[in-house]
N, CA, C and O atoms as CSV, one atom per row, in Angstrom:
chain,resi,resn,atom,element,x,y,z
A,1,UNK,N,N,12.160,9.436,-10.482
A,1,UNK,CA,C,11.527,8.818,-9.333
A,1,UNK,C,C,11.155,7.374,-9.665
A,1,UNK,O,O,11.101,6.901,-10.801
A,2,UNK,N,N,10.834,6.552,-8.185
A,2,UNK,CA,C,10.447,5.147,-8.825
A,2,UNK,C,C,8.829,4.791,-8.293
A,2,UNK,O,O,8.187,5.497,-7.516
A,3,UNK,N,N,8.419,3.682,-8.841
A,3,UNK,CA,C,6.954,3.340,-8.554
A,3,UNK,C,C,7.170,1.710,-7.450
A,3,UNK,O,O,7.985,0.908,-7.906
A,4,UNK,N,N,6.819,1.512,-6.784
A,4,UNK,CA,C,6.350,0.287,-5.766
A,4,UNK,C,C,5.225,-0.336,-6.187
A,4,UNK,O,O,4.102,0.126,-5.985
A,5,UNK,N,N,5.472,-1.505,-6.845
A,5,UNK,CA,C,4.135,-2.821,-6.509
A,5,UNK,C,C,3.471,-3.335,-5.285
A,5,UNK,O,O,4.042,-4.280,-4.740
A,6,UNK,N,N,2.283,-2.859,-4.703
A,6,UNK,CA,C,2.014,-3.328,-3.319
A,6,UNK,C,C,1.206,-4.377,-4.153
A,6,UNK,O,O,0.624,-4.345,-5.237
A,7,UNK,N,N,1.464,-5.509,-2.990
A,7,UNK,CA,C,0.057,-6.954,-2.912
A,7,UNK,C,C,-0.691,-6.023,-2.023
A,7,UNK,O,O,-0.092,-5.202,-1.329
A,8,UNK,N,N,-2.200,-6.150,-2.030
A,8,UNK,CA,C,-2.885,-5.680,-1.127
A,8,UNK,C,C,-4.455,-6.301,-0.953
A,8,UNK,O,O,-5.356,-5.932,-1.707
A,9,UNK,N,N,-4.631,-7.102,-0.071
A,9,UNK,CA,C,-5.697,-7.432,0.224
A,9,UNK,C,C,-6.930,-6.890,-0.339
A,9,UNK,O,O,-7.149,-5.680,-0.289
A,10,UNK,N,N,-7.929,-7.891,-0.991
A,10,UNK,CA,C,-8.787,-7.156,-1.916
A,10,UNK,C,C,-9.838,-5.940,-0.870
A,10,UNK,O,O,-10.077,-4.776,-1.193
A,11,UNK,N,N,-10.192,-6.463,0.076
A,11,UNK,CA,C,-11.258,-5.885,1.314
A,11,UNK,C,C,-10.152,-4.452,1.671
A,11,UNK,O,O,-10.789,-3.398,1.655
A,12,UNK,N,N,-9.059,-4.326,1.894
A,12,UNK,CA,C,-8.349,-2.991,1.856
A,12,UNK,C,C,-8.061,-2.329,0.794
A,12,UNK,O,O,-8.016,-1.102,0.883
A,13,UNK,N,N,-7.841,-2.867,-0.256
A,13,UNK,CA,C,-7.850,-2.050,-1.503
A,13,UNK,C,C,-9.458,-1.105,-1.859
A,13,UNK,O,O,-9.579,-0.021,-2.430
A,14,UNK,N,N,-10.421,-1.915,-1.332
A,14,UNK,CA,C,-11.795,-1.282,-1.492
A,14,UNK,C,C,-11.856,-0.175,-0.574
A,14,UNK,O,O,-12.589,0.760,-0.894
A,15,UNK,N,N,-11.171,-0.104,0.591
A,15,UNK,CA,C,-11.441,0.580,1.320
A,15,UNK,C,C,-10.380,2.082,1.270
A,15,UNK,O,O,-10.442,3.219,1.736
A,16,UNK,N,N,-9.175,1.085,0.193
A,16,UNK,CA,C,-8.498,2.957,-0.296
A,16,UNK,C,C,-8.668,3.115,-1.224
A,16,UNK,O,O,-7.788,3.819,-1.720
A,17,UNK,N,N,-9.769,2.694,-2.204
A,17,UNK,CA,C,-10.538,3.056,-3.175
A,17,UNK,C,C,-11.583,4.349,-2.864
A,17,UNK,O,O,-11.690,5.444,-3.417
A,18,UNK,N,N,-12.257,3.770,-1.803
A,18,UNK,CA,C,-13.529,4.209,-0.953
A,18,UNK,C,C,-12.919,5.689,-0.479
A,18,UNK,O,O,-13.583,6.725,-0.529
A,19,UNK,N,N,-11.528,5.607,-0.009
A,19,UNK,CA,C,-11.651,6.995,0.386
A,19,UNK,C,C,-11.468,6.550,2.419
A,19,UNK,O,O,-11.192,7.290,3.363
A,20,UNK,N,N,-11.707,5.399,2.377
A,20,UNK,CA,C,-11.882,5.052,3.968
A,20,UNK,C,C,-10.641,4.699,4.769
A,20,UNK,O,O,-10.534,4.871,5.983
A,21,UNK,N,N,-9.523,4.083,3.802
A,21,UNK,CA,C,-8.391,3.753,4.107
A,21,UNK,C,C,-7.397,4.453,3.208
A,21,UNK,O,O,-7.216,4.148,2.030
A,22,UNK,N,N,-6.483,5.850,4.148
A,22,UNK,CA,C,-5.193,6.263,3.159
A,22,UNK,C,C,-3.904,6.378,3.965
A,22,UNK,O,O,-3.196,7.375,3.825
A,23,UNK,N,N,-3.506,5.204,4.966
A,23,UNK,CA,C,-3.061,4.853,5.183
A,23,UNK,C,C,-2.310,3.219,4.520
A,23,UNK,O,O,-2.888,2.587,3.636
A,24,UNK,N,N,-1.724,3.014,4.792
A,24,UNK,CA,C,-0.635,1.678,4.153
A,24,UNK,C,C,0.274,1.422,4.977
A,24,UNK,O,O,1.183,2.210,5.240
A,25,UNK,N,N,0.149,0.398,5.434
A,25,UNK,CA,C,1.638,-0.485,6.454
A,25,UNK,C,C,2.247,-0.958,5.795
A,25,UNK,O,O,1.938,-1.172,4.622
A,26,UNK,N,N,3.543,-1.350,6.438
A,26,UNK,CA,C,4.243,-2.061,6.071
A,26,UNK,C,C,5.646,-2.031,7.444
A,26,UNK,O,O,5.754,-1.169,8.316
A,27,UNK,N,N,6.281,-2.873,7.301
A,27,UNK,CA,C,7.016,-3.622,8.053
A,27,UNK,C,C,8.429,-3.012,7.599
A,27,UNK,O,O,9.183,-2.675,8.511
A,28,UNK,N,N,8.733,-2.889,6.661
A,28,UNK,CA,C,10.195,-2.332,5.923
A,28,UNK,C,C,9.675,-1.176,5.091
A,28,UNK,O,O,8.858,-1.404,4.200
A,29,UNK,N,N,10.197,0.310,5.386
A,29,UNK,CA,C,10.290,1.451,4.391
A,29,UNK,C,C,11.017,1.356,3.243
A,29,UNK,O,O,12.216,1.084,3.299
A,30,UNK,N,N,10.266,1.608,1.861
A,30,UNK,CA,C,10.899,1.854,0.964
A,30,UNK,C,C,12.127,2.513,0.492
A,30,UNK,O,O,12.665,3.280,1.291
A,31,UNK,N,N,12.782,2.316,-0.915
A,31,UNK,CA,C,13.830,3.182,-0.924
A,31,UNK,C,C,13.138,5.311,-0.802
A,31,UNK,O,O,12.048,5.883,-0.782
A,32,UNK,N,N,14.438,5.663,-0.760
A,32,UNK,CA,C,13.632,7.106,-0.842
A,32,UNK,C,C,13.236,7.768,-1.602
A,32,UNK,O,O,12.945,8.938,-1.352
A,33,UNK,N,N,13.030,6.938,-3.381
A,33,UNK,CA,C,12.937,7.468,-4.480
A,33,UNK,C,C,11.688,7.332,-5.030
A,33,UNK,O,O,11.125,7.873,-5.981
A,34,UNK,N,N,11.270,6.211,-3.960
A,34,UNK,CA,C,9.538,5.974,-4.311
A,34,UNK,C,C,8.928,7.338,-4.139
A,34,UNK,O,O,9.272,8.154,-3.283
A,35,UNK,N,N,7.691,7.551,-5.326
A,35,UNK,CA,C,6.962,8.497,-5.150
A,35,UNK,C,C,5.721,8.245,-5.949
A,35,UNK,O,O,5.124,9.055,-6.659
A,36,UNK,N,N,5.328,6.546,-5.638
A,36,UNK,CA,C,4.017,6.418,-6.445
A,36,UNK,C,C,3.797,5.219,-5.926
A,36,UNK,O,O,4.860,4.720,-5.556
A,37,UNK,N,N,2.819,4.500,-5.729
A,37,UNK,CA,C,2.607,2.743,-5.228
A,37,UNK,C,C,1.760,2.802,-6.641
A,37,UNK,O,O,1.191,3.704,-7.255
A,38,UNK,N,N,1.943,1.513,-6.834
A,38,UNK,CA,C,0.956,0.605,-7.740
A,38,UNK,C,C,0.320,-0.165,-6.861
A,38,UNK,O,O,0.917,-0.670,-5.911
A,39,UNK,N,N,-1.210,-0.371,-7.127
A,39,UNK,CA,C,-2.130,-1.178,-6.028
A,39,UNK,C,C,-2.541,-2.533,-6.760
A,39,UNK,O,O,-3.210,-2.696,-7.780
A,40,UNK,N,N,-1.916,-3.467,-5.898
A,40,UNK,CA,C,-2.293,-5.594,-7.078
A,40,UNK,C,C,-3.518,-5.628,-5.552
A,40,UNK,O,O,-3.450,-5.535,-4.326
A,41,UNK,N,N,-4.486,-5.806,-6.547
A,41,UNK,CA,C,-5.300,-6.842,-5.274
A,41,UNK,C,C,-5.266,-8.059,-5.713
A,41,UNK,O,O,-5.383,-8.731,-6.737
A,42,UNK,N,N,-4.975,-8.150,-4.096
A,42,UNK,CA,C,-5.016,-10.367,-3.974
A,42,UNK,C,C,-5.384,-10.959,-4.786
A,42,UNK,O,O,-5.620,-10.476,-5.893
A,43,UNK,N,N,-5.584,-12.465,-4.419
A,43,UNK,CA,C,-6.410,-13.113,-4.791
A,43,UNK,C,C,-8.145,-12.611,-3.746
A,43,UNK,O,O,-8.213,-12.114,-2.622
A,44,UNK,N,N,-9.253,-12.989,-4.667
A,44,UNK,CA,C,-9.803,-13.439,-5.647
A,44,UNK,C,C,-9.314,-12.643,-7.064
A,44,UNK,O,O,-9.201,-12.934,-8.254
A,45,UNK,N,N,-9.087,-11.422,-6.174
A,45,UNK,CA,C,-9.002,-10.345,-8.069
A,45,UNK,C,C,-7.970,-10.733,-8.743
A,45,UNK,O,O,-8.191,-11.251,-9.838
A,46,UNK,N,N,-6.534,-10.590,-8.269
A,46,UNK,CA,C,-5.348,-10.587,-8.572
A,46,UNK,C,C,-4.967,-9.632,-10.131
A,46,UNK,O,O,-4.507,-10.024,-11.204
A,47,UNK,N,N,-5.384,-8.293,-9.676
A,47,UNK,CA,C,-5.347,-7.228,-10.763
A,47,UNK,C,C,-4.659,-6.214,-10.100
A,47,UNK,O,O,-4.404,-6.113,-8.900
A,48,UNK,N,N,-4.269,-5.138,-11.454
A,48,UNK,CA,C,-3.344,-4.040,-10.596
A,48,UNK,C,C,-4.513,-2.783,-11.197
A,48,UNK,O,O,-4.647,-2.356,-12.344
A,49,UNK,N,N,-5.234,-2.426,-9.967
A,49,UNK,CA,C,-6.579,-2.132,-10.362
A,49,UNK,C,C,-6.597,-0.076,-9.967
A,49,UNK,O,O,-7.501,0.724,-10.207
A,50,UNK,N,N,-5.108,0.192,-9.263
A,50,UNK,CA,C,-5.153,1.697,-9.139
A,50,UNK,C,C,-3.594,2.023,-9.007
A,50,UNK,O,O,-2.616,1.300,-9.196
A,51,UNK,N,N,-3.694,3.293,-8.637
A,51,UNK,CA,C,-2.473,3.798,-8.158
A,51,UNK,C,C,-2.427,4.728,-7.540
A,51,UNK,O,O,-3.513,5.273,-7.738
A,52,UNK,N,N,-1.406,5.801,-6.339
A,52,UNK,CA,C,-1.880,6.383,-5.721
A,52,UNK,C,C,-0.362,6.849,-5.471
A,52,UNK,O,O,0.665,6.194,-5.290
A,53,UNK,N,N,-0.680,8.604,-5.546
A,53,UNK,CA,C,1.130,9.078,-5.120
A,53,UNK,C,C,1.129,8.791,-3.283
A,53,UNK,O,O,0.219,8.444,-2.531
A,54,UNK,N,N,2.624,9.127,-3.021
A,54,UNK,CA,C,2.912,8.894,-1.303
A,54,UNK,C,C,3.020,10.378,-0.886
A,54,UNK,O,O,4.041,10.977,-1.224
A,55,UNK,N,N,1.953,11.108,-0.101
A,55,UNK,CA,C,1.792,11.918,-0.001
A,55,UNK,C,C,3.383,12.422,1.406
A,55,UNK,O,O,4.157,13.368,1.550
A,56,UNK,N,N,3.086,11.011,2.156
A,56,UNK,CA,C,4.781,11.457,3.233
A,56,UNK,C,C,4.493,9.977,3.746
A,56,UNK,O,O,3.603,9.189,3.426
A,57,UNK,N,N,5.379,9.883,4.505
A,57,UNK,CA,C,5.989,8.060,4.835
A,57,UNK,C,C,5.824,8.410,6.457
A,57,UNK,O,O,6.306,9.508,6.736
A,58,UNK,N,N,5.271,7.735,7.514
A,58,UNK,CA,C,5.922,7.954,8.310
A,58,UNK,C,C,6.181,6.642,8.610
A,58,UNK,O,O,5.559,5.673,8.174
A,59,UNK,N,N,7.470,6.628,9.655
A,59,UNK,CA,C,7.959,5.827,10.360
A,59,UNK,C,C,8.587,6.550,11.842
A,59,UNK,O,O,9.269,7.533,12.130
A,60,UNK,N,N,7.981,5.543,12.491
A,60,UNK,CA,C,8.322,5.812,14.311
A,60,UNK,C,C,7.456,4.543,14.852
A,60,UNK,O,O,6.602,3.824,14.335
A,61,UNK,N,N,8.149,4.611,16.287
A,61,UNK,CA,C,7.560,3.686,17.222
A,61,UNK,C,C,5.888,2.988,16.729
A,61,UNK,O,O,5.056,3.568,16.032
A,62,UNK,N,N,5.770,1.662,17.315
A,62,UNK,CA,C,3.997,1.828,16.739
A,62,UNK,C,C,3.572,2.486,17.261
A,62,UNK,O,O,3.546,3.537,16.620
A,63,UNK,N,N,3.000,2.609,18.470
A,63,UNK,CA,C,2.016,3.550,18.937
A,63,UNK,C,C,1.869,4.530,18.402
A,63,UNK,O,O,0.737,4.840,18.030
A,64,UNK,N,N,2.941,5.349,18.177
A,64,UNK,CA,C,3.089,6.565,17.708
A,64,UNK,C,C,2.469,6.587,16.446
A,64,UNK,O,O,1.753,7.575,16.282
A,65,UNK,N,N,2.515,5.944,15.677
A,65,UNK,CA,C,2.158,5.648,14.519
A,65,UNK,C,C,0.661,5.365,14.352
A,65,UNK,O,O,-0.120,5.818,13.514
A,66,UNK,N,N,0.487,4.636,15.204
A,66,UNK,CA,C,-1.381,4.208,15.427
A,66,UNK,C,C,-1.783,6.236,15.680
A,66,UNK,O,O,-2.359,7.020,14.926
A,67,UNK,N,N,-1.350,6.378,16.630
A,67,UNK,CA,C,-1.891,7.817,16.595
A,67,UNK,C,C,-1.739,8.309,15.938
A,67,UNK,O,O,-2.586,9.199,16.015
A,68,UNK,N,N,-1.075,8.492,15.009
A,68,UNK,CA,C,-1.307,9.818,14.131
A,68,UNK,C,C,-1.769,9.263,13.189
A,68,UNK,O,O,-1.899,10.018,12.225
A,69,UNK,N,N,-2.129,8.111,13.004
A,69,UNK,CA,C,-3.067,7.065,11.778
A,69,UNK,C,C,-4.216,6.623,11.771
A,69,UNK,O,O,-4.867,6.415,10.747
A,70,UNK,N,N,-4.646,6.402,13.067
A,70,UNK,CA,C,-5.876,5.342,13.398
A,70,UNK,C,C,-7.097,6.255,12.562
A,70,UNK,O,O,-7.992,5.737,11.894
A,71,UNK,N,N,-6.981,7.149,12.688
A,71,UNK,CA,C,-8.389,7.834,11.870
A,71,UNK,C,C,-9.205,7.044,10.344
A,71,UNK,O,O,-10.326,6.697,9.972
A,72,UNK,N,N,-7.582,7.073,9.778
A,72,UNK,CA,C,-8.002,6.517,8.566
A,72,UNK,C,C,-7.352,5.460,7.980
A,72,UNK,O,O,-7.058,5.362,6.788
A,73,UNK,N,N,-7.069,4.416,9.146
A,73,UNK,CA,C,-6.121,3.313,8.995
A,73,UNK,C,C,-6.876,2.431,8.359
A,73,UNK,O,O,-6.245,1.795,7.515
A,74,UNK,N,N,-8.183,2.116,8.474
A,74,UNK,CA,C,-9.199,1.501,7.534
A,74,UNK,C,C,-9.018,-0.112,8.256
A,74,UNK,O,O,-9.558,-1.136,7.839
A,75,UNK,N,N,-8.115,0.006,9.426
A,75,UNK,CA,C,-8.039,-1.371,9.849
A,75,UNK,C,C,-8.507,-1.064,11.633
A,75,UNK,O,O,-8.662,0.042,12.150
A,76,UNK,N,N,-8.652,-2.417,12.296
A,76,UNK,CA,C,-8.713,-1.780,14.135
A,76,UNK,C,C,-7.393,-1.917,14.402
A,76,UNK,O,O,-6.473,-2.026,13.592
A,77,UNK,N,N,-7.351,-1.905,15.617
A,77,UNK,CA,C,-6.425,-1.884,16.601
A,77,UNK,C,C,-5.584,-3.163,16.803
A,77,UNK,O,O,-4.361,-3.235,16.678
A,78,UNK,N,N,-6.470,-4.206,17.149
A,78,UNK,CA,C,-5.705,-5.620,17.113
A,78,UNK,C,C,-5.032,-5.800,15.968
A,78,UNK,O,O,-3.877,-6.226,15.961
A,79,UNK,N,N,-5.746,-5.469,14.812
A,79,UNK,CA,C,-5.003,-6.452,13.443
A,79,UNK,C,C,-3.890,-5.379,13.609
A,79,UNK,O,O,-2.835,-5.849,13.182
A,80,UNK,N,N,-3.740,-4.128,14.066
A,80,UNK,CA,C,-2.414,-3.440,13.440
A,80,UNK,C,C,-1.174,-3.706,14.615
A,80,UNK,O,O,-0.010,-3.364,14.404
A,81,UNK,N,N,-1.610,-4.351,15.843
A,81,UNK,CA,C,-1.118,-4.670,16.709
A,81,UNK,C,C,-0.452,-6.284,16.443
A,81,UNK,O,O,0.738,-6.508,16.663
A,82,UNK,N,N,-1.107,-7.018,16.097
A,82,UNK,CA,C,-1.093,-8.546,15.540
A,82,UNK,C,C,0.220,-8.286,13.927
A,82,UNK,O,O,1.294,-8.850,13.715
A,83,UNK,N,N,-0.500,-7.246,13.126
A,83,UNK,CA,C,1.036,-7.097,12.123
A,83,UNK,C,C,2.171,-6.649,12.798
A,83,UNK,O,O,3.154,-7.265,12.387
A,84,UNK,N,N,2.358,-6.101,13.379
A,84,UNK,CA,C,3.854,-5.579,13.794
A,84,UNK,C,C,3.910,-6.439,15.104
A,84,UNK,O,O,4.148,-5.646,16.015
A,85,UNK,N,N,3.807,-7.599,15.557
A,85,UNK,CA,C,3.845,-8.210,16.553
A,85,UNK,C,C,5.997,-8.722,16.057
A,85,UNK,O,O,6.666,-9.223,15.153
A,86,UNK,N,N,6.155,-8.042,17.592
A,86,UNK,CA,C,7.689,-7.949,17.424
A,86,UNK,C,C,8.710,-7.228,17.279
A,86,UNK,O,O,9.873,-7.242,17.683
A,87,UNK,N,N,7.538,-6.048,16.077
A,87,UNK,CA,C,8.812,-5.156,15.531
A,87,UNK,C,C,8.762,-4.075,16.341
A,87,UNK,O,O,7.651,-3.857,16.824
A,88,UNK,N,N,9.742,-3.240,16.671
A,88,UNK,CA,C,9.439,-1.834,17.529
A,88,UNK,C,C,9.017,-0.811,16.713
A,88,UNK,O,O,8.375,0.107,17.224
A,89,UNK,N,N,9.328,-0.803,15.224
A,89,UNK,CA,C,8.986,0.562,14.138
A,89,UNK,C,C,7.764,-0.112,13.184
A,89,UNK,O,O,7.595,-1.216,12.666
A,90,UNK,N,N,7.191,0.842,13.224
A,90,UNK,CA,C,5.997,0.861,12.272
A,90,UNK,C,C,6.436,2.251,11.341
A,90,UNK,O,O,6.947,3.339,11.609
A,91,UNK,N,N,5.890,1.513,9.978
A,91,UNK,CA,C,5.607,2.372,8.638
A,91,UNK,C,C,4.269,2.599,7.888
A,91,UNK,O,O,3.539,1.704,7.463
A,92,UNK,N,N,4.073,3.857,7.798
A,92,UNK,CA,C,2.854,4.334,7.447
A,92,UNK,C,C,3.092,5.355,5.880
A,92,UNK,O,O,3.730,6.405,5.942
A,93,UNK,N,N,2.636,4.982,4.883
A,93,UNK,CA,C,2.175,5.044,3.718
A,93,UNK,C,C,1.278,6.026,3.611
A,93,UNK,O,O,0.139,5.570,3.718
A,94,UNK,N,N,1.307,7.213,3.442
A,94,UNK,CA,C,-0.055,8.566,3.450
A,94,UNK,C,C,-0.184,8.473,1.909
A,94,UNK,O,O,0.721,8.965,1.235
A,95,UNK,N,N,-1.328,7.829,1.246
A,95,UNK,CA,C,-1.861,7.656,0.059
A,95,UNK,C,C,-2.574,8.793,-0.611
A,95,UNK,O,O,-3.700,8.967,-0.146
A,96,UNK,N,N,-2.217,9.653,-1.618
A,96,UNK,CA,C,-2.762,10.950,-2.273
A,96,UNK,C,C,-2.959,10.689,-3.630
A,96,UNK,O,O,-2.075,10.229,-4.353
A,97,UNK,N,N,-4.161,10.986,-4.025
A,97,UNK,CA,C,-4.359,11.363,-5.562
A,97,UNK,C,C,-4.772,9.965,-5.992
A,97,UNK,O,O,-3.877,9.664,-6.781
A,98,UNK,N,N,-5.594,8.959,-5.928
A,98,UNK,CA,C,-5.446,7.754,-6.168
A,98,UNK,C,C,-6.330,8.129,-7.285
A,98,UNK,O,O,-7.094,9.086,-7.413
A,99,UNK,N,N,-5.982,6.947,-8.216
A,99,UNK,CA,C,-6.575,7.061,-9.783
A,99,UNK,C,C,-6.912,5.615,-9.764
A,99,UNK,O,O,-6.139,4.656,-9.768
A,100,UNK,N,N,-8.010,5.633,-9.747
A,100,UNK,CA,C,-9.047,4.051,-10.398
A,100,UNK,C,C,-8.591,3.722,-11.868
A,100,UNK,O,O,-8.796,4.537,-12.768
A,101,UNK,N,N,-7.893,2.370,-12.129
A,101,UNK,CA,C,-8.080,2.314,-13.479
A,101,UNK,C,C,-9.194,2.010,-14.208
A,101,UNK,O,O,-9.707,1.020,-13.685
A,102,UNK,N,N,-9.696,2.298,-14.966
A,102,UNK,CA,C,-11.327,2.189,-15.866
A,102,UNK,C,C,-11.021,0.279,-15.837
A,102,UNK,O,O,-11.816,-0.544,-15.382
A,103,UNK,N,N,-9.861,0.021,-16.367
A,103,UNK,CA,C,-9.789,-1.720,-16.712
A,103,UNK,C,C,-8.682,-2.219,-16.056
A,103,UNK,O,O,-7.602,-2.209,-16.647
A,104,UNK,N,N,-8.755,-2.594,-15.090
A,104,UNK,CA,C,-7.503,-3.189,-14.170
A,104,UNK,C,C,-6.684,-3.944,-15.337
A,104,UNK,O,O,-7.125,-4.441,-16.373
A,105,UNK,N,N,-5.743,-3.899,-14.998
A,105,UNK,CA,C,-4.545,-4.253,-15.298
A,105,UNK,C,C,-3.869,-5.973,-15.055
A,105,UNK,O,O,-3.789,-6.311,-13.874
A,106,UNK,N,N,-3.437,-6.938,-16.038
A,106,UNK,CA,C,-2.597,-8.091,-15.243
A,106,UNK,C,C,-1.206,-7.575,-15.096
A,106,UNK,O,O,-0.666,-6.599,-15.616
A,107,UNK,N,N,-0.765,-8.455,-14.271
A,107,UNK,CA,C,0.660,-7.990,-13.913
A,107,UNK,C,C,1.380,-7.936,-15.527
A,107,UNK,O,O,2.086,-6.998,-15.898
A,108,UNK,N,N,1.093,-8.954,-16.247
A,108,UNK,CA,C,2.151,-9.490,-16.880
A,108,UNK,C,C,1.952,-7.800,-18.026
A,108,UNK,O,O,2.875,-7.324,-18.687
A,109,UNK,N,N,0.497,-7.211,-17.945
A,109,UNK,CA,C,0.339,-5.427,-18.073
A,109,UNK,C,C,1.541,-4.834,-17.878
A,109,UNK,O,O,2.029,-4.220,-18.827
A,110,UNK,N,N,2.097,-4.885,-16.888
A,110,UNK,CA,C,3.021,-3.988,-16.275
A,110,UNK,C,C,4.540,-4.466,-16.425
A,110,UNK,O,O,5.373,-3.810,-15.800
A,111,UNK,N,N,5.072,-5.780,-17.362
A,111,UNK,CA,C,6.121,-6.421,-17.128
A,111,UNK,C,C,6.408,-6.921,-16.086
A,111,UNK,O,O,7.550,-6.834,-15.633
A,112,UNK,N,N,5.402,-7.580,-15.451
A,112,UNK,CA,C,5.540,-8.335,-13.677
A,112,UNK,C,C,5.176,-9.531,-14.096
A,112,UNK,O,O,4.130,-9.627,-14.738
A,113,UNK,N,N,5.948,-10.657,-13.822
A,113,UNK,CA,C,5.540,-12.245,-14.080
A,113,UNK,C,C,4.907,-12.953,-12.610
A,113,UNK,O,O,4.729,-14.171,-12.569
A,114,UNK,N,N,4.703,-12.387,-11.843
A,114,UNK,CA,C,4.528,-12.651,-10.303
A,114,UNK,C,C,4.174,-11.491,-9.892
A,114,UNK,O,O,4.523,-10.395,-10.330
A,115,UNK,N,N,3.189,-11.837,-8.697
A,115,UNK,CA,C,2.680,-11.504,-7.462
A,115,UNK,C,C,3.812,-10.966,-6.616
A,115,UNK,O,O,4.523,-11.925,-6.314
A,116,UNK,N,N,4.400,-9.561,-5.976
A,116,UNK,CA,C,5.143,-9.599,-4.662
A,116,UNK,C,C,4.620,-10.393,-3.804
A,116,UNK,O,O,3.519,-10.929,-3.931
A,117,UNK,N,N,5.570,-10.550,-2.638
A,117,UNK,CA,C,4.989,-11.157,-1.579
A,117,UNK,C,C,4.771,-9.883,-0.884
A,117,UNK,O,O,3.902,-9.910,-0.012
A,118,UNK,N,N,5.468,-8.610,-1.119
A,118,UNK,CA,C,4.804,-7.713,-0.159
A,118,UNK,C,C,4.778,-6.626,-1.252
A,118,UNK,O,O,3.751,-6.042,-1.597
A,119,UNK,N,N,6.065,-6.400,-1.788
A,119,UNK,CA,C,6.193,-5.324,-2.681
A,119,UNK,C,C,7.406,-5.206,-3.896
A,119,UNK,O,O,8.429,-5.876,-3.756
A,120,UNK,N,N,7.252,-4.407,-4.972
A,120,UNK,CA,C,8.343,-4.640,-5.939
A,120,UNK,C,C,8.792,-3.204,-6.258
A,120,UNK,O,O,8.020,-2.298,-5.945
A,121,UNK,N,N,9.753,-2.959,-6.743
A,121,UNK,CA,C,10.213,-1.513,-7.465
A,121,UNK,C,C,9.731,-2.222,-8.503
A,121,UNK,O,O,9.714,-3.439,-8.690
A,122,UNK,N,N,9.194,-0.988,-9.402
A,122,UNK,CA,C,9.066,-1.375,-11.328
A,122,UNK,C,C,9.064,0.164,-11.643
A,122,UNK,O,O,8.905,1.135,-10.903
A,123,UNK,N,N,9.350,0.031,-13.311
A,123,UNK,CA,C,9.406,1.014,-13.749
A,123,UNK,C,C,8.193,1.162,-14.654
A,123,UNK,O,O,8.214,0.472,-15.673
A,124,UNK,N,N,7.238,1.874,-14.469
A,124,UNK,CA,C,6.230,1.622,-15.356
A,124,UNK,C,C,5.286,3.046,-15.700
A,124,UNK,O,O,4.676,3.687,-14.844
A,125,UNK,N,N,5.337,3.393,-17.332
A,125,UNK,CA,C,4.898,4.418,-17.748
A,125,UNK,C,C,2.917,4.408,-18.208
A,125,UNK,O,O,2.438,4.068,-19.289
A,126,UNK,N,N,1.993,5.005,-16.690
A,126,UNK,CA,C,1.172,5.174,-16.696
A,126,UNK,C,C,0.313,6.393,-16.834
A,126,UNK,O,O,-0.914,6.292,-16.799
């Protein structure tokens, strides 16, 4: 199986830390071999501070997607309306098992010389 580098906003990473957000967007679905995200928060942190298996992916229409998400999308309505402004499919990320690392991680930790701009495959034994 493979692992995904998400960038992720430090204020949402707290919040799928928290337990408040286990949901994850994104704009393009992964390959189908992913079965783990790695979590980089932004800047100010810019650390790879958890990880979390993909419990199931969905993808369908947005709406559709807001519904069967909004519970624990950890975001409102506009901002998820404002990201997919354009696209007809939305992707949803069901986040399971997340593990806090005790000492976040730098990329260059993980063999990453850079920040994704959204996301990376890596191979990395955690």
């Amino acid at each position: 199986m493979c692992q995904m580098l998400l960038s992720i906003n430090p204020e949402y990473v707290e919040s799928i830390l928290q337990g408040k957000k286990v949901y994850e967007y994104r704009k393009f679905r992964c390959r189908d071999d992913v079965d783990k995200i790695i979590i980089y928060a932004t800047a100010p942190q810019q650390q790879v501070v958890a990880e979390a298996e993909i419990a199931d992916i969905i993808e369908d229409d947005i709406l559709s997607v807001w519904r069967q998400t909004k519970k624990y999308s950890g975001i409102t309505y506009t901002f998820f309306r404002k990201y997919y402004k354009g696209k007809k499919k939305a992707v949803a990320y069901h986040l399971k098992n997340i593990v806090i690392y005790e000492k976040p991680l730098a990329l260059e930790d993980i063999g990453v010389s850079c920040a994704p701009q959204s996301y990376r495959y890596i191979s990395m034994e955690t």
